[in-house]
Backbone as JSON, one array per atom type, in Angstrom:
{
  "sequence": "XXXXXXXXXXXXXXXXXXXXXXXXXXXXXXXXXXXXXXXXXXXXXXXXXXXXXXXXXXXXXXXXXXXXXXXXXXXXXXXXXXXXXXXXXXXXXXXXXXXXXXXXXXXXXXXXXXXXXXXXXXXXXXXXXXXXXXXXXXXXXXXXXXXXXXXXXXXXXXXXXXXXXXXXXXXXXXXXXXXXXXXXXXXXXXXXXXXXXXXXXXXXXXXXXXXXXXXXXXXXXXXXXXXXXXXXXXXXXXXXXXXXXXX",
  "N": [[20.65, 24.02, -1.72], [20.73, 25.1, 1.11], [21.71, 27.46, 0.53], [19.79, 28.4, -0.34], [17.46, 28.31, 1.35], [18.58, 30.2, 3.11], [17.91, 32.8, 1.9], [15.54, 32.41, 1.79], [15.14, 32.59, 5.06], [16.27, 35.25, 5.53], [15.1, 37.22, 3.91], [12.38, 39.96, 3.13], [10.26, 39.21, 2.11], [8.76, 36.53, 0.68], [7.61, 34.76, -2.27], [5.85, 32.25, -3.48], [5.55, 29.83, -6.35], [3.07, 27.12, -7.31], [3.48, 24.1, -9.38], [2.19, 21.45, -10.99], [4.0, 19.25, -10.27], [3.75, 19.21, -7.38], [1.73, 18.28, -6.47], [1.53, 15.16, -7.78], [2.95, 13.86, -6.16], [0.84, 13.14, -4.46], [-1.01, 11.14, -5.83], [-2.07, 12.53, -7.7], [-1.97, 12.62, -11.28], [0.18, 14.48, -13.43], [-0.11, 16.46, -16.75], [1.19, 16.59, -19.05], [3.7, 15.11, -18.46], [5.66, 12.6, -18.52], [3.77, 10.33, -17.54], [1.39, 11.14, -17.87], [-2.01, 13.04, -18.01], [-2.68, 13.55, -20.69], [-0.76, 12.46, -22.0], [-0.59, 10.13, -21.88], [-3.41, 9.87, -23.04], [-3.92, 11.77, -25.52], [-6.85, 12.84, -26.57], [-8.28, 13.47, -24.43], [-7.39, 16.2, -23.91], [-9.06, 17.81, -25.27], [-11.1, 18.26, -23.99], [-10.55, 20.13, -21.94], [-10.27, 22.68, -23.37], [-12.34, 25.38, -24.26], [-13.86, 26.37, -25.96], [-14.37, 23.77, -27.35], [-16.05, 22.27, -25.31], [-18.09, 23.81, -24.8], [-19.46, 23.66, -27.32], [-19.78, 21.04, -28.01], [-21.73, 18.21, -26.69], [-20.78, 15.88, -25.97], [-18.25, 15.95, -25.44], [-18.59, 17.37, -23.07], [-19.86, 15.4, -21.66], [-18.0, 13.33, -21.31], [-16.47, 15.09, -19.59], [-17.85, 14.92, -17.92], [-18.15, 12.82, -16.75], [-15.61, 11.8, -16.36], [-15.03, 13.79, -14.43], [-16.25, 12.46, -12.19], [-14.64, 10.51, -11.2], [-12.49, 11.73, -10.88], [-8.79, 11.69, -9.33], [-8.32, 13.93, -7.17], [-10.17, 13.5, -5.75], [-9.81, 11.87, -3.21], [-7.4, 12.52, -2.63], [-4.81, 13.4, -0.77], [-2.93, 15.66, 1.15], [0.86, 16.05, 1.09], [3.72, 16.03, 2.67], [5.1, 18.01, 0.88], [3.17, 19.93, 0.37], [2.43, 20.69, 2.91], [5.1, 21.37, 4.05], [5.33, 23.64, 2.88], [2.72, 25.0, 4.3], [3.69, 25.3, 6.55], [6.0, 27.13, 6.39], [4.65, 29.19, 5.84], [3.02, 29.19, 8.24], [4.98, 30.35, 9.61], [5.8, 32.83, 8.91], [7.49, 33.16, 6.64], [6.58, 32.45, 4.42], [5.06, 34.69, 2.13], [3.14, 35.1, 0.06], [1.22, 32.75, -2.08], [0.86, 31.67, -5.32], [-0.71, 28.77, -7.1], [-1.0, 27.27, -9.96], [-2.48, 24.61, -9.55], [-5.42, 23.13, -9.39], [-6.8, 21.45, -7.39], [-7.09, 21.77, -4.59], [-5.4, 21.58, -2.18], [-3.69, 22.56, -1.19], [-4.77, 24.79, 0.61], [-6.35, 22.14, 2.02], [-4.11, 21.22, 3.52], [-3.82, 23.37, 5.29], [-2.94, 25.98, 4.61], [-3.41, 29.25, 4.51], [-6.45, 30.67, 3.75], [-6.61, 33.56, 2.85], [-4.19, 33.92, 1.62], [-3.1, 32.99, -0.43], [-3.35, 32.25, -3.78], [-5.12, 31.15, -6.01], [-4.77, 30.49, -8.95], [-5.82, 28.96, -11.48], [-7.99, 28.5, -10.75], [-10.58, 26.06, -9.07], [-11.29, 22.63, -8.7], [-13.28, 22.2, -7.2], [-15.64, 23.71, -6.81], [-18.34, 24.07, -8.91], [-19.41, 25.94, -12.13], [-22.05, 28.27, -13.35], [-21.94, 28.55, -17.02], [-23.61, 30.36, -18.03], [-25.07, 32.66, -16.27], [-23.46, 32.95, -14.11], [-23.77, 31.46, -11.55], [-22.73, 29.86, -8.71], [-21.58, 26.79, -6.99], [-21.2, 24.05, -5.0], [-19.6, 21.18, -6.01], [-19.62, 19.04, -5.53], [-22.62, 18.95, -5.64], [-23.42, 18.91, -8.13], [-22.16, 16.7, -9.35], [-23.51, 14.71, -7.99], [-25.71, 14.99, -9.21], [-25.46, 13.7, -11.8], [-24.43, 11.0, -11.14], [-26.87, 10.0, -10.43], [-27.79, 10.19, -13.26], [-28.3, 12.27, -14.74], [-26.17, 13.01, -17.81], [-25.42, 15.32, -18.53], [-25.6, 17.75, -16.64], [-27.92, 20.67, -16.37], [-27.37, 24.35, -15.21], [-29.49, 24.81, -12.7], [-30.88, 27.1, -12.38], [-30.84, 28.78, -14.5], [-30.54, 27.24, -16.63], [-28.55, 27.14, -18.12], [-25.13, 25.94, -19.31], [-23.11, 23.95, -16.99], [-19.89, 24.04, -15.78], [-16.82, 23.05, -14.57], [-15.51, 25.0, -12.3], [-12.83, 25.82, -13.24], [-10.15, 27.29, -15.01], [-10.23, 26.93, -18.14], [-8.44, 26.28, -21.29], [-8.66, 29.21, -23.99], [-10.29, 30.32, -22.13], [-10.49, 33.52, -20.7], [-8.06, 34.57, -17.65], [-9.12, 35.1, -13.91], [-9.22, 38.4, -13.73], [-8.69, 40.1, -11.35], [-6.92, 37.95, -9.74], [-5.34, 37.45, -11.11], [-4.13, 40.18, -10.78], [-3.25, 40.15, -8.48], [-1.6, 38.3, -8.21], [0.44, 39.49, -9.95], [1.32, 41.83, -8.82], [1.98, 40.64, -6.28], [4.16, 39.02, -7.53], [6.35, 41.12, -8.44], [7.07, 42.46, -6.3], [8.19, 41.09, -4.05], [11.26, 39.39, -2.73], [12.55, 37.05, -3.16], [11.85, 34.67, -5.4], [9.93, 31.34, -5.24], [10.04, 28.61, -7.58], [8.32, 26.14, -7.98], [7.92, 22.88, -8.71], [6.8, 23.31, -11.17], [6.52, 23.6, -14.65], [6.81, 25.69, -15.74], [6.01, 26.67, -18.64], [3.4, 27.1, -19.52], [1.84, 29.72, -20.14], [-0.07, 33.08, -19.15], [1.27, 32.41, -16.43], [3.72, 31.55, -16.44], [5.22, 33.88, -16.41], [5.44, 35.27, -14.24], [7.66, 34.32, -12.31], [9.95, 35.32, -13.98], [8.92, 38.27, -14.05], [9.54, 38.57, -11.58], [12.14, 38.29, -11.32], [13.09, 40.86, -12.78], [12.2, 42.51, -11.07], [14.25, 42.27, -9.41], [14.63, 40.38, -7.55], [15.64, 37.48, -6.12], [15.28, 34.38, -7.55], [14.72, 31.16, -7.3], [14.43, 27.39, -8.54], [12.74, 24.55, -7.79], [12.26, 21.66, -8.58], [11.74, 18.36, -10.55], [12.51, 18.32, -13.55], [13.91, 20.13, -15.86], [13.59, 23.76, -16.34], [12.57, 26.37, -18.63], [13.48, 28.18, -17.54], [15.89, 27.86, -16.15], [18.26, 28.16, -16.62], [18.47, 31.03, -15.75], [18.47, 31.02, -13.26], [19.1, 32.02, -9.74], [19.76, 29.77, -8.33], [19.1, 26.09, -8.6], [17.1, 23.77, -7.99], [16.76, 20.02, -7.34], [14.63, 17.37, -7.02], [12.55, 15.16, -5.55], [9.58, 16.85, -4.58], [8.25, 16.03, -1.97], [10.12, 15.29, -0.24], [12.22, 17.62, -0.8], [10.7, 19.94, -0.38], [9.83, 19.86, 2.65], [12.73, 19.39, 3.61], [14.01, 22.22, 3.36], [12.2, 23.77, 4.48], [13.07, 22.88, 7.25], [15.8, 24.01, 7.02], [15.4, 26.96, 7.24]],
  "CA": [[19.51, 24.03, -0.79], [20.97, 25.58, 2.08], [22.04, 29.01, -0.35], [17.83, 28.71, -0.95], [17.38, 28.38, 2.44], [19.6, 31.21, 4.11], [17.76, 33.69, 1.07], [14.13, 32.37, 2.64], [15.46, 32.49, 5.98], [16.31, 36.45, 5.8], [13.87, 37.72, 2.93], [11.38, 40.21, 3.43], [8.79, 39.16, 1.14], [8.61, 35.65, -0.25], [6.71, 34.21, -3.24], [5.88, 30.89, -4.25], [3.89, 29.69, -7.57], [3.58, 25.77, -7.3], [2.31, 23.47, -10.26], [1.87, 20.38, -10.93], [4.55, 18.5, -9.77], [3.75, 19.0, -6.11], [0.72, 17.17, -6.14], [2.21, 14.08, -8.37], [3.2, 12.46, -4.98], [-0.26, 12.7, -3.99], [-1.63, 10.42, -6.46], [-2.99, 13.22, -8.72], [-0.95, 12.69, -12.21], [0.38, 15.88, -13.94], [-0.85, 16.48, -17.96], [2.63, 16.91, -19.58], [4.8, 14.25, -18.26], [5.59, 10.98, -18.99], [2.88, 9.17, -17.3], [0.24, 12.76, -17.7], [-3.01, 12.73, -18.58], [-2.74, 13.95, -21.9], [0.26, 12.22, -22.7], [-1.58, 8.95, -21.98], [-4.83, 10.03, -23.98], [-3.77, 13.29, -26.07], [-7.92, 13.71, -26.97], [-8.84, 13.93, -22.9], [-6.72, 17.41, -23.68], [-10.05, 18.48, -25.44], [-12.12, 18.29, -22.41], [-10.0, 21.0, -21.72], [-10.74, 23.52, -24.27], [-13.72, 26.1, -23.44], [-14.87, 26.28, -27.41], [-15.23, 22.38, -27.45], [-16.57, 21.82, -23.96], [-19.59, 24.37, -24.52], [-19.73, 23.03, -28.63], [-19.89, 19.45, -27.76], [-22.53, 17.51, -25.27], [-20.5, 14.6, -26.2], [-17.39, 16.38, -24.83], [-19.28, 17.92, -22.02], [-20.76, 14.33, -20.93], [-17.01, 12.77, -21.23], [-15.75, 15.51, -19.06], [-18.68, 15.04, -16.4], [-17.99, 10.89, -16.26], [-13.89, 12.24, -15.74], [-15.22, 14.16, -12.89], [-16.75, 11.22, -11.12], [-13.62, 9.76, -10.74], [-10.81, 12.67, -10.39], [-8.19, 11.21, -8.16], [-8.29, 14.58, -6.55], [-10.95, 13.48, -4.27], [-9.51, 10.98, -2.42], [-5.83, 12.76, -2.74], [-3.96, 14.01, 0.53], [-1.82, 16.99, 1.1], [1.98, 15.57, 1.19], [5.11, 16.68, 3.22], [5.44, 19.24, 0.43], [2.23, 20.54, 0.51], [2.57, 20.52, 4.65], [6.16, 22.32, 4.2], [4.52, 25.78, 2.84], [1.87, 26.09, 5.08], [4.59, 25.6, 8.05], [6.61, 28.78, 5.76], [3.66, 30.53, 5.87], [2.82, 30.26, 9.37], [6.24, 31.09, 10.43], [5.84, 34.03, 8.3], [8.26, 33.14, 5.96], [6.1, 32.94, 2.95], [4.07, 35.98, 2.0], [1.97, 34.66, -0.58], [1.65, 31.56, -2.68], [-0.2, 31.02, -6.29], [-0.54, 27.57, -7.5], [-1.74, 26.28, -10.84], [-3.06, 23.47, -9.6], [-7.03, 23.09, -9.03], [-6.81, 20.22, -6.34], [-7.33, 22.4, -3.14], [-4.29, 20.18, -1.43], [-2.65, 23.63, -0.2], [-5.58, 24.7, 1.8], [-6.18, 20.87, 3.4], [-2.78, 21.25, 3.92], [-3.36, 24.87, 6.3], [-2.19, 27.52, 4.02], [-3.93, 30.83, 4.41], [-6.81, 31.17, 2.35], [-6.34, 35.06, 2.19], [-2.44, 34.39, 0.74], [-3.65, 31.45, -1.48], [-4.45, 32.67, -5.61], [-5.8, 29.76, -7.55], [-4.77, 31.5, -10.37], [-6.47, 27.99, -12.73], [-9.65, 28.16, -10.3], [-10.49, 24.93, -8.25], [-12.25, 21.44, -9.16], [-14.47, 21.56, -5.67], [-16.51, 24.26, -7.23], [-19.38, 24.21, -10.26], [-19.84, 27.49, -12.17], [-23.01, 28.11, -14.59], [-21.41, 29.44, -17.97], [-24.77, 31.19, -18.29], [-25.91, 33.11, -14.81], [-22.32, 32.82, -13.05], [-24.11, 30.93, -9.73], [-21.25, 28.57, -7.97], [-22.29, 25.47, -6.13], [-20.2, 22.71, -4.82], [-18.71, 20.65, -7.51], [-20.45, 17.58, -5.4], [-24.06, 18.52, -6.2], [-23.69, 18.55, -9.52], [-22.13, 15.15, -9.34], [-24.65, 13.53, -7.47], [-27.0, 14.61, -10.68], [-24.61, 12.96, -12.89], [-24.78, 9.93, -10.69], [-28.3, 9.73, -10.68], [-28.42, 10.1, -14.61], [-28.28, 13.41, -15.56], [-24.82, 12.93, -18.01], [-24.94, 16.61, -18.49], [-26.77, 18.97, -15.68], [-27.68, 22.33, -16.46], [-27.65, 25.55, -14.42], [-31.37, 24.88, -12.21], [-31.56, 28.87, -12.21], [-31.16, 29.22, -15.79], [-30.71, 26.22, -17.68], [-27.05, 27.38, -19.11], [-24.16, 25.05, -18.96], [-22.47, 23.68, -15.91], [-19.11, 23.38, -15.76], [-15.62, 22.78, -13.32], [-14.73, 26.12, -11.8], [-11.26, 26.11, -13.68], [-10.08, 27.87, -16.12], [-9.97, 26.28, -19.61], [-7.96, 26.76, -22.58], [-9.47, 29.55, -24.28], [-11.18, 30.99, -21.51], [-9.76, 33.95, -19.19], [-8.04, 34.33, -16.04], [-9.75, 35.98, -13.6], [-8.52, 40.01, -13.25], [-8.4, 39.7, -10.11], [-6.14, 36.92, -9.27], [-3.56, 38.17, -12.12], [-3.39, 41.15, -10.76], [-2.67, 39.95, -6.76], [-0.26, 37.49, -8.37], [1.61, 39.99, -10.54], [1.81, 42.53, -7.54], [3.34, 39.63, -5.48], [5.39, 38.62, -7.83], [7.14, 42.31, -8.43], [7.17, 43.27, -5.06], [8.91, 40.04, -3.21], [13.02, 39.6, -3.12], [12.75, 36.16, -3.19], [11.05, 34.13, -5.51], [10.2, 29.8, -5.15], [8.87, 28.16, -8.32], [8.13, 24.71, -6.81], [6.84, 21.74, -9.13], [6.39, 23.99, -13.02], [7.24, 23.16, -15.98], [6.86, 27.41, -16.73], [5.43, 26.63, -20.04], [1.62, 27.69, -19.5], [1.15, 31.52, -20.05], [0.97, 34.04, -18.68], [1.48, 32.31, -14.99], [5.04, 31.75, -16.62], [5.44, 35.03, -16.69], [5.68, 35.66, -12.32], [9.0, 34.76, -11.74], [10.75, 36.68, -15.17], [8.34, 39.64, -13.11], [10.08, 38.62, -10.09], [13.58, 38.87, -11.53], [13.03, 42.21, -13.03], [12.29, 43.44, -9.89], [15.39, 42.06, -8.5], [14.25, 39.14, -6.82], [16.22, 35.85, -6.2], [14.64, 33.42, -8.01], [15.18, 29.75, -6.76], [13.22, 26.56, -8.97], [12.58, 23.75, -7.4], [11.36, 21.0, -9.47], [12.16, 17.43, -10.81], [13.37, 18.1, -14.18], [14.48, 21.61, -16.51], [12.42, 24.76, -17.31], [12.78, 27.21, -19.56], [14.01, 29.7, -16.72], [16.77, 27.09, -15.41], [19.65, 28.97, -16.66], [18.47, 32.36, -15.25], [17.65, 30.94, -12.08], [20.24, 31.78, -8.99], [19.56, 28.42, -7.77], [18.09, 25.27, -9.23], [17.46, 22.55, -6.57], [16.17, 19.06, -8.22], [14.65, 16.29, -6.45], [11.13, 14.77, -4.82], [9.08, 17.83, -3.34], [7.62, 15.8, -0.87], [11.29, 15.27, 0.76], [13.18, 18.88, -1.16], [10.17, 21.15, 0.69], [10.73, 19.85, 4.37], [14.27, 19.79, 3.9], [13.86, 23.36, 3.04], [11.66, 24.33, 5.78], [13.8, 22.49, 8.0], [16.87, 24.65, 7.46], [15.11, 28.0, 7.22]],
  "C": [[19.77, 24.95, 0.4], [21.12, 27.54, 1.44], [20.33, 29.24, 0.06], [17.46, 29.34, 0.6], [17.53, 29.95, 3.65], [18.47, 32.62, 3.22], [16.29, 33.86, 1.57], [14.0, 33.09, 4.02], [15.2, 34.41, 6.33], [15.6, 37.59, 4.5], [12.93, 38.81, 3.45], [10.2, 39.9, 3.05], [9.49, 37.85, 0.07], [7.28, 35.14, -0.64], [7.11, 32.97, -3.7], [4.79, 30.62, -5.25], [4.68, 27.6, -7.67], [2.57, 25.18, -8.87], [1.75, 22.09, -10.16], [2.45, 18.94, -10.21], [4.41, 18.68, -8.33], [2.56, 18.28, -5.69], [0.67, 16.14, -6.96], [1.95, 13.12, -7.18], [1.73, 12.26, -4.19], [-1.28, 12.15, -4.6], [-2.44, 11.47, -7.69], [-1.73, 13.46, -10.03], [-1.21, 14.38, -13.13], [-0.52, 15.67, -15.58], [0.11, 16.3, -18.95], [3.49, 15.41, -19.46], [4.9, 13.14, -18.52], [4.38, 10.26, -18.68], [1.52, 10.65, -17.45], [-0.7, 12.04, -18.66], [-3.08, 12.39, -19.71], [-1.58, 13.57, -23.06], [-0.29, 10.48, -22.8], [-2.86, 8.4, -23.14], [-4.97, 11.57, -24.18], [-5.59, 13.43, -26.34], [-8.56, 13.79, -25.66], [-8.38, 15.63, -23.21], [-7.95, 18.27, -24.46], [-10.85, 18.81, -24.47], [-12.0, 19.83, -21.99], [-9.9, 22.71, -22.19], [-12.15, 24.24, -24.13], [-14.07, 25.78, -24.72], [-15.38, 25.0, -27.6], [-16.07, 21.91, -26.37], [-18.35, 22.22, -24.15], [-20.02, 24.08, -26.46], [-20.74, 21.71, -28.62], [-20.1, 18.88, -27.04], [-21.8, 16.39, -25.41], [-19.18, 15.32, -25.02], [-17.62, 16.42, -23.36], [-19.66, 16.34, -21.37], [-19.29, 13.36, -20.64], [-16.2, 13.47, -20.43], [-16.55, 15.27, -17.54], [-18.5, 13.44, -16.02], [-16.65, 11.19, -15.68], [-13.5, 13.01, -14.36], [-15.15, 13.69, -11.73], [-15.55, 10.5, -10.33], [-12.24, 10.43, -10.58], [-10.21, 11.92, -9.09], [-7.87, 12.79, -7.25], [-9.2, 14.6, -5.48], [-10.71, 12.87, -3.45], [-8.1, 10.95, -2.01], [-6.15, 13.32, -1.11], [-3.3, 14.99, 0.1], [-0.5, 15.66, 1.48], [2.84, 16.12, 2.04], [5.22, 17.85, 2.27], [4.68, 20.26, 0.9], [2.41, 21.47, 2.33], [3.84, 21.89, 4.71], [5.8, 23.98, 4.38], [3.61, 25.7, 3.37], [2.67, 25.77, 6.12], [5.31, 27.14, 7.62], [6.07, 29.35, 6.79], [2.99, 31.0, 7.5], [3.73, 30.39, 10.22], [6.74, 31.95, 10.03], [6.78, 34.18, 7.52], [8.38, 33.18, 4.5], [4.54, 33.56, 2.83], [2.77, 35.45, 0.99], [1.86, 33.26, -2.01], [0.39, 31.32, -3.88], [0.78, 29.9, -7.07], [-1.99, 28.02, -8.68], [-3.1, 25.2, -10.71], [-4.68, 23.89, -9.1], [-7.55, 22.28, -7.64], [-7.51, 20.41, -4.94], [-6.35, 21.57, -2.08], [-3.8, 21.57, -0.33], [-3.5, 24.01, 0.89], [-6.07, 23.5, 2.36], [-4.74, 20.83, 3.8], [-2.5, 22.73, 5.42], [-3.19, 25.97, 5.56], [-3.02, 28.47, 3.91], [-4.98, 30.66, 3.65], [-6.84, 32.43, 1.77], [-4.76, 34.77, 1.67], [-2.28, 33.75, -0.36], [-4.0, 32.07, -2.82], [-4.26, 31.54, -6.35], [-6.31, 30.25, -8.66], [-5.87, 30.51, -11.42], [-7.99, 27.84, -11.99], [-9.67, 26.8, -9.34], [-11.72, 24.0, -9.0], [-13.33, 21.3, -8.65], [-15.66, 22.8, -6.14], [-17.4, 23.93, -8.69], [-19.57, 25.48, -10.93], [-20.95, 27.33, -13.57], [-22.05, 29.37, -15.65], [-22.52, 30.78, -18.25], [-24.93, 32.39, -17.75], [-24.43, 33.66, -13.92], [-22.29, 32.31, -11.42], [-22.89, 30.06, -9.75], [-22.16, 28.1, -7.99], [-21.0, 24.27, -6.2], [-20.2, 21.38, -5.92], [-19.87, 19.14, -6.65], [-21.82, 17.2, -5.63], [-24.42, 18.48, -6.78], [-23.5, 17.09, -9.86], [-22.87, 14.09, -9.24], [-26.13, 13.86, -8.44], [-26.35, 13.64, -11.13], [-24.83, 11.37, -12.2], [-25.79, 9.09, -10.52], [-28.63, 9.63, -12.31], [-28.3, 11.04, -15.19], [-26.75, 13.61, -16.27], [-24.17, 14.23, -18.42], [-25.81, 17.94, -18.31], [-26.47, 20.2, -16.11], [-27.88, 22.88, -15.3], [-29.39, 25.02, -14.2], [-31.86, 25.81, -12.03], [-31.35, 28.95, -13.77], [-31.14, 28.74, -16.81], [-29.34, 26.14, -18.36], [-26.17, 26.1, -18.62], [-23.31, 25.41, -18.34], [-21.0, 23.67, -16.3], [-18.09, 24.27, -14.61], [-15.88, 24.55, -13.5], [-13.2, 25.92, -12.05], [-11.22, 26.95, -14.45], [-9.34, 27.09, -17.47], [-9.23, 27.01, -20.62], [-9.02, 27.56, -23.2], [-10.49, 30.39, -23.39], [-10.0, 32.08, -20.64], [-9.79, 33.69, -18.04], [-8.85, 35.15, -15.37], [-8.89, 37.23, -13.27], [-8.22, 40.08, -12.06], [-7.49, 39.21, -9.18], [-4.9, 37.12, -10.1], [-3.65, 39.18, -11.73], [-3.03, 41.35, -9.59], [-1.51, 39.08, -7.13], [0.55, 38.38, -8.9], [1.9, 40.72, -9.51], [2.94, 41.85, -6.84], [4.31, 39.25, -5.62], [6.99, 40.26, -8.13], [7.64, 43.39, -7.43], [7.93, 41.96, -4.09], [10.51, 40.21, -3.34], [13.04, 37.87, -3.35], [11.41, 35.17, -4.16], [10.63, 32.33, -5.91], [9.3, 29.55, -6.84], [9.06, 26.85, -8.2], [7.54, 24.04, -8.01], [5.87, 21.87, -10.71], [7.38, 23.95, -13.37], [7.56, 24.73, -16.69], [6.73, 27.25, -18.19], [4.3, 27.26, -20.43], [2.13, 29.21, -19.23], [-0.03, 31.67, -19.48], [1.95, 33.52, -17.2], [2.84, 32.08, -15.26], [6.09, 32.62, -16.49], [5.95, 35.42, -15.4], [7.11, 35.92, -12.61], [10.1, 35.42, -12.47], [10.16, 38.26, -14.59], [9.23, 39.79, -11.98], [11.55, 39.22, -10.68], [13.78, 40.14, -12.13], [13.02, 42.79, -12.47], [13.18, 43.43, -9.04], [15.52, 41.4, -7.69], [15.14, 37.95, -7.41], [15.16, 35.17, -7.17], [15.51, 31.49, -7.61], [13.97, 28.63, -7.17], [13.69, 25.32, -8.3], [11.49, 22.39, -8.26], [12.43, 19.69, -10.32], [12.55, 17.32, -12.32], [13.35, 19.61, -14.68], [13.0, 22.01, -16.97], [13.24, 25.32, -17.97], [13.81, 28.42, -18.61], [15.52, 29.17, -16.15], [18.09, 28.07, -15.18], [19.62, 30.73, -16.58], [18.29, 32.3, -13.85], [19.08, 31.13, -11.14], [20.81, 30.6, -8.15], [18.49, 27.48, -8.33], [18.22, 23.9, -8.08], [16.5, 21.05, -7.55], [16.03, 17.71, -7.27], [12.48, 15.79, -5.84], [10.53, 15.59, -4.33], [8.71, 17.03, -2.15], [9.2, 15.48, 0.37], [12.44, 16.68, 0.74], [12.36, 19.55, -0.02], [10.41, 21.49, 2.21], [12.06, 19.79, 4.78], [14.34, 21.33, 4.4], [13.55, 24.31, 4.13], [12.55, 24.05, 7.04], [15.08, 23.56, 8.59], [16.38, 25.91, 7.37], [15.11, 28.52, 8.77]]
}
């Protein structure tokens, strides 16, 4: 921790990509892990899938009831969460993409210009049709009223989360501010991934090519463990403020 630390500390350019495990402690369960969604109820992991979502109103009407009740609405930012946006505004971390959909890092403070929500966010709606947004809550409050699966009111196409689904692309955009970041930093955090999901797996093997530290942080083994110059293992919500602490 302290090695991690001292490498943060005098860095010019750090990167962090957080996943799932940093919003665990805030009541929002991962998909993977022992107690995960999908390890709970492997056919919720359809929901998930763009070809069945826009196939199947049955799907589509079982993903808009799963909405209603995401524990991401009633989640908190944590001490972890809290940690990186102290980094960031002590200029210590340059730019930070997360996985996660939650929006925890921005209630938490963190930049939204340094922020890439590489998977998209939950708090938005997007028409598959048209491409209008709209806040993820006024679609809800159809659904609540009855409608178990609202269309686009400009064009009739189908609604759904602003994420990105199996099957669907990332946006160009956001992979190509994350790969920059990640090949241009000396230091790079991967906080709370499992580094399994492609391409976003891909960052910090970018990072180390470019000659960047790499330092994972995360409660049990990735794939990158034994390339990593440091592997730190423990609770984010007590590893991150350590972290920050000694920087």
């Amino acid at each position: 921790m302290a090695e991690t630390a001292g490498w943060v500390g005098t860095a010019r350019r750090v990167v962090a990509l957080t996943g799932a495990g940093i919003s665990t402690e805030s009541g929002i369960p991962d998909f993977r892990g022992p107690d995960g969604v999908w390890t709970r109820d492997p056919a919720a992991e359809r929901m998930s899938h763009l070809g069945a979502y826009m196939a199947d109103p049955e799907v589509r009407r079982r993903a808009w009831r799963a909405r209603l009740v995401h524990p991401g609405w009633t989640a908190r930012p944590n001490d972890g969460h809290r940690a990186l946006a102290e980094l960031a505004a002590r200029g210590r971390l340059h730019t930070l993409v997360t996985q996660n959909i939650d929006g925890l890092h921005q209630m938490a403070g963190f930049p939204s210009d340094r922020l890439i929500e590489i998977h998209g966010t939950m708090r938005e709606v997007v028409c598959m049709g048209c491409g209008r947004r709209a806040p993820m809550q006024t679609a809800l409050e159809r659904v609540r009223a009855g409608d178990e699966d609202p269309a686009c009111r400009a064009c009739g196409g189908i609604l759904k989360s602003a994420t990105i689904s199996f099957g669907q692309r990332l946006q160009p955009d956001d992979v190509e501010r994350a790969v920059e970041a990640a090949s241009t930093c000396d230091v790079f955090l991967a906080i709370g991934t499992s580094l399994v999901v492609q391409p976003v797996a891909l960052l910090p093997v970018r990072a180390l090519r470019a000659g960047a530290r790499l330092a994972i942080l995360n409660s049990g083994p990735t794939p990158l463990d034994g390339h990593a110059d440091a592997v730190v293992g423990g609770a984010l919500g007590a590893v991150l403020p350590e972290l920050a602490r000694l920087v």
